[in-house]
N, C-alpha and C positions, 0 to 999 in steps of 0.2 A: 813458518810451518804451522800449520792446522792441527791442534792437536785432539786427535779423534777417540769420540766416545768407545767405551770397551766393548758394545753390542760392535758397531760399526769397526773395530780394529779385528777383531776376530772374522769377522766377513770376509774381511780386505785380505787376511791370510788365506782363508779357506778357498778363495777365488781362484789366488795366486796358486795352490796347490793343486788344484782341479785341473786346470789346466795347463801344467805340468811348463811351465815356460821355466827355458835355458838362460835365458840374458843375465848377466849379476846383475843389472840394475834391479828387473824386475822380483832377483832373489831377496836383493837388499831392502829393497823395499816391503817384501812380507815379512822380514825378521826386524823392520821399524816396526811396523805395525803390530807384531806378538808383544815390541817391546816395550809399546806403549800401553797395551792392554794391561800387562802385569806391570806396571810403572800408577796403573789406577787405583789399584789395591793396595798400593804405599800410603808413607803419612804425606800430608799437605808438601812440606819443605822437601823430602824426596822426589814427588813426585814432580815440582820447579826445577828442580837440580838437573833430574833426567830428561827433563821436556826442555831445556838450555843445551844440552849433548845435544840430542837429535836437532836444533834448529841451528848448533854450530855445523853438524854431521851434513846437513842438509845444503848449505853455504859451500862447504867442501867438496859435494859428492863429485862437482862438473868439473875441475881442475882434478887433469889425470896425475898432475905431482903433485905427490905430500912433500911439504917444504920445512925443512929445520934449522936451526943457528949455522949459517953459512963458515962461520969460522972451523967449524970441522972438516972443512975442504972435502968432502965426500961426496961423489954423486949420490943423490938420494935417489931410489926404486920406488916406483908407484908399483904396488905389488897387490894381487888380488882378494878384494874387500878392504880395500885402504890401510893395509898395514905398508909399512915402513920403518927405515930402521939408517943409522948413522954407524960407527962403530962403537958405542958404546951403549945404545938405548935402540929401543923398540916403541915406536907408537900406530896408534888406531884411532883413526882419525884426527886428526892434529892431538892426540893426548896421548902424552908418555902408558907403556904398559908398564906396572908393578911389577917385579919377578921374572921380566924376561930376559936371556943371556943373548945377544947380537949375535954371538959367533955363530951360535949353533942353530938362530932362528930358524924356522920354514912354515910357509902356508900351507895347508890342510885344503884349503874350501870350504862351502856354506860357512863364513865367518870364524870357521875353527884354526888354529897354528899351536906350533909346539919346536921347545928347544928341546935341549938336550935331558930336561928334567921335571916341565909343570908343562900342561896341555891349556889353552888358553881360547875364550869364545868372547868374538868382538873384544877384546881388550882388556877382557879379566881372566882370571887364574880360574879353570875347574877345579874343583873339589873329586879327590878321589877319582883321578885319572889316571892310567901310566902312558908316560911319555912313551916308552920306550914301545907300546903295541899298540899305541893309539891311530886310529884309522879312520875316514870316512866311510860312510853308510850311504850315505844319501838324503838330500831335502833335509835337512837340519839334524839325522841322525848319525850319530857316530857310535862306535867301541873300542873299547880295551880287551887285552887277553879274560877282564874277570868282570867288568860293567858294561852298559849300555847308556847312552845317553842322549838327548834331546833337544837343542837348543840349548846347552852347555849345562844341563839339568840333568842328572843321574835318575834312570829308571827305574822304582823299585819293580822287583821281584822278573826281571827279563834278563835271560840266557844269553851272554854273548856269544857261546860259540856254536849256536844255531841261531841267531838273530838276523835277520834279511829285511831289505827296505821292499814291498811290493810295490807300490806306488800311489798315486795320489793324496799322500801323509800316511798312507797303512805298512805295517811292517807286522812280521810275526817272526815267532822262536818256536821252539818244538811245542809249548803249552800255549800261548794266549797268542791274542794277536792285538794291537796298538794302532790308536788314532790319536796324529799329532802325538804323541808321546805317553798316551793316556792306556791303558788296558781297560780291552771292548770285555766287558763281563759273560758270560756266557758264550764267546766265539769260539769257534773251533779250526785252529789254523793249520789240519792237514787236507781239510775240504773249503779252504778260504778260498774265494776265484771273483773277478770281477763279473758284474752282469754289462754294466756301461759304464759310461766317462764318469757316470755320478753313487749308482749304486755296486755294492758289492755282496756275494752272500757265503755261508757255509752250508751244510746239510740243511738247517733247521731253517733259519732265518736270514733275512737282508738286511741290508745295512745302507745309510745314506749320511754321509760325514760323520761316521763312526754310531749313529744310532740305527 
C-alpha cells in the first residue's frame, strides 16, 4: 500500500464525497485516506505503526471472512466494515477491539458499532458518546441525544437535536453549518441550498468544498 501525501489524501476523500458513491468499498476507502491524512501529523513511530494497520487492512480488505483462533468453534460473520466478533471478543480488521462486550455488539455504518455501553469508530472506543442514543447521520457523521460527531471526532459547538447530514460532506444544525466536520464561519444554515454537484450557497455567499 502507497502511502499518500496529506495534500493528495484529503483529495481522495473530497472526491469520494462529491460524488456521493454507495459501495463500502468506495466508503472505506475515503475513511483510509482521512486516515492517513491525520496519521501525517503524528510523530515518526506513530505514524509506521498506523501505516502497518492500513497495509495489514489492505491485505484483508478482499477476503469476505474475518478469521479467528478456530478453537472457538464459532462461525465467524463477515460483518459490515470488517468487524467481527467470536463469543468472547470483537475485532476490526483482524485486530481485537479494546472495551467491546460480544454479546451486545452491533454495526452502525460508515465504520461506527456500539454495545451495550461505549460507541466505537473503526476499532477504537469514542470518547463521550452514549451508547444508548447513538445513531448514524450519514457519510461519516453521527450523534447522540447531547453530541455530534465526525469520523469518530466530537464536534465542537453543534446541536444534535437539530443536526442533519445535507450532503456531499455538508451538514447543518439550527446555528452553523459544517464541512467534513469543520464549521463553515459565517454560513447561514436556514438559507443553505445546493447550487450544483460541487458548489453550494446561503443568502450572501457560495461555497465550493466548504469555502
Amino acid at each position: 500500500m502507497i502511502f499518500l501525501p496529506q495534500t493528495t489524501a484529503r483529495k481522495e476523500v473530497e472526491r469520494a464525497l462529491m460524488t456521493e458513491q454507495d459501495s463500502s468499498k468506495a466508503a472505506l476507502m475515503n475513511l483510509l485516506a482521512k486516515r492517513l491524512n491525520i496519521d501525517s501529523e503524528e510523530s515518526d513511530s506513530d505514524s509506521q505503526e498506523e501505516l502497518n494497520e492500513d497495509q495489514h487492512a489492505q491485505r484483508t480488505y478482499s477476503s469476505d471472512i474475518v478469521r479467528t483462533d478456530q478453537t472457538s468453534q464459532v462461525t465467524i460473520c463477515s460483518v459490515y466494515w470488517q468487524y467481527a466478533q467470536d463469543n468472547s471478543n470483537v475485532y476490526f480488521m483482524g485486530k481485537k477491539v479494546d472495551g467491546a462486550y460480544s454479546n451486545s455488539f452491533q454495526v452502525i455504518g460508515d465504520g461506527y458499532a456500539k454495545d451495550n455501553f461505549n460507541v466505537f469508530y473503526m476499532g477504537k472506543k469514542v470518547d463521550n458518546a452514549y451508547a444508548n442514543s447513538f445513531q448514524l447521520v450519514g457519510n461519516g457523521y453521527a450523534k447522540d441525544n447531547f453530541n455530534v460527531f465526525y469520523m469518530g471526532k466530537k464536534i465542537a459547538n453543534a446541536y444534535a437535536n437539530t443536526f442533519k447530514y445535507v450532503g456531499n460532506g455538508y451538514a447543518t444544525d439550527n446555528f452553523g453549518v459544517f464541512y467534513m466536520g469543520i464549521k463553515i464561519d459565517g454560513a447561514y444554515p436556514s438559507s443553505f441550498r445546493f447550487i450544483s454537484s460541487a458548489y453550494i450557497n446561503d443568502y450572501g455567499d457560495a461555497y465550493c468544498t466548504g469555502k
